[in-house]
C-alpha positions, 0 to 999 in steps of 0.5 A, a space after each residue: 031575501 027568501 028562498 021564495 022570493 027569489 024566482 019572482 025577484 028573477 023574473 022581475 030583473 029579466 023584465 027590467 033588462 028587457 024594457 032597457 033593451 028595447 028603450 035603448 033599441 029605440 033611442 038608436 033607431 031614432 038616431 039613425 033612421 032607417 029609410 025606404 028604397 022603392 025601386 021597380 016595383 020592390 021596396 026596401 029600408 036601408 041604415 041612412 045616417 051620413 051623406 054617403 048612405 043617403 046618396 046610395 039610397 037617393 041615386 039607387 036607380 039612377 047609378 048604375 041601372 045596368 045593374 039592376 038590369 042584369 040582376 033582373 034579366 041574368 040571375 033566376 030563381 034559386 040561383 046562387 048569386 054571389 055580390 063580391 064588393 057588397 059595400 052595405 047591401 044595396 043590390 045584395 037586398 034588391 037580388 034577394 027580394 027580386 028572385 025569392 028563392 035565390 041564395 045571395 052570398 055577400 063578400 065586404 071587408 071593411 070593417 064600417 060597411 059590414 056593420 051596415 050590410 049586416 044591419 040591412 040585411 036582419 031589418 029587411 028579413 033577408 038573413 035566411 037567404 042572404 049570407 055575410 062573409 067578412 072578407 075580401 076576395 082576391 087572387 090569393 088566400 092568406 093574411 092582406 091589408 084594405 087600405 081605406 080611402 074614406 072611413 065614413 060607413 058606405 064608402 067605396 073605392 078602397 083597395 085590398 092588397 099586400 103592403 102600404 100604398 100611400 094612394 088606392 087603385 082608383 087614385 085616392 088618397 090612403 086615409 088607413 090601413 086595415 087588417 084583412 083576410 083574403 081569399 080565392 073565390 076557387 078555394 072558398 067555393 070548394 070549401 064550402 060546396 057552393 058554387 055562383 051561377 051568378 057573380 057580381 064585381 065591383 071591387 074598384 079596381 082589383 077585378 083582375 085579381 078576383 077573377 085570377 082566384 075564380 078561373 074554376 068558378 067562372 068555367 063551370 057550366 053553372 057559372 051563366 054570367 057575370 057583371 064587372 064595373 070596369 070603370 071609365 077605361 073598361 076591364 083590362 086585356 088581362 081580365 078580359 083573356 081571363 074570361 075569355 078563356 073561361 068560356 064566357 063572351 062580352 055581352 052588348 051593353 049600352 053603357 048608361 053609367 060612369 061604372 062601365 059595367 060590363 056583362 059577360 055571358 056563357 
């Protein structure tokens, strides 16, 4: 090869690697289709691939419409919002796309979740509005376990904690144990500079332990709300006294779904 048939020869390989990229972009597309959510006026695709995935996207409105409600009413425009549980994004996206300018800041541990959250997220145009951090938060910050209950991507009801439990919180049996950081929302909001006007959590059972770590976030006069899946039983007396003392008061919520949501307000 001449020395001036290399640039076309260069040029020529890019192109090749170019047209396989995208041909393989394809197949995979085709083999893991997207699908759109159409909720309250909003749409949205999300990855759909298994019968957890498809169950998020059929049930978006119907599981846990308090949710939704609070995302509507509580978070405003050019909010900090932070998701902690995120799972794959579904109510991380709905937030985003609802309150255009508000910044959403999604916490998920587990490794199958993260693949798809990060997916919705590029799909949807959201990666300027909605950060990813990989990992869990809790009442303490240093090395941690997720003992997993379900390893199909879009499962939930996992539990994060030091140790080797053999069922989770929410009464499942551990499939896996898996290597995770945790951290304290208080230490990760002053390392970063960035502190919720908003929180979500849904974290199947270790809300005590996340609003532990969070005494600092959730006092600040910026904090004006928090929803809190309580489940079945609703949220502890030591959750409770924790909000509570920070100055935040249980808000009247109908309950509509199994999740036992509840809303706490400044």
């Amino acid at each position: 090869m001449t020395a001036k048939e290399r640039p076309l020869f260069r040029r020529t390989l890019r192109k090749v690697r170019g047209a396989s990229r995208r041909l393989r972009w394809g197949v995979i597309e085709a083999l893991a289709p997207r699908r759109t959510v159409r909720a309250r006026g909003l749409s949205f695709t999300l990855a759909c691939d298994n019968w957890i995935t498809q169950f998020r996207l059929d049930t978006f409105e119907s599981k846990e419409p308090e949710t939704l409600d609070w995302i509507d009413t509580h978070v405003r425009d050019a909010d900090v919002l932070f998701d902690i549980g995120g799972n794959v994004g579904v109510y991380s996206l709905y937030a985003a796309l609802r309150h255009s300018r508000a910044s959403v800041v999604v916490f998920e541990p587990e490794y199958a979740n993260l693949h798809l959250l990060r997916d919705n997220i590029v799909a949807n145009q959201l990666g300027d509005r909605v950060q990813i951090y990989p990992f869990a938060l809790s009442d303490r910050t240093g090395v941690s376990r997720l003992h997993v209950q379900d390893l199909t991507p879009g499962a939930a009801l996992h539990t994060e904690s030091p140790g080797s439990p053999r069922m989770t919180e929410s009464g499942e049996r551990v499939v896996m144990g898996e290597g995770a950081w945790a951290m304290t929302v208080d230490e990760f909001c002053a390392s970063e500079g960035l502190w919720p006007n908003a929180m979500k959590i849904d974290v199947d059972g270790g809300e005590t332990r996340v609003v532990a770590g969070a005494v600092k976030a959730l006092s600040r006069t910026e904090l004006r709300s928090s929803i809190v899946e309580a489940g079945e039983a609703g949220l502890g007396v030591e959750t409770r006294s924790i909000l509570a003392g920070a100055g935040l008061h249980r808000a009247g919520l109908e309950r509509r779904s199994e999740a036992g949501n509840e809303v706490w307000v400044r």
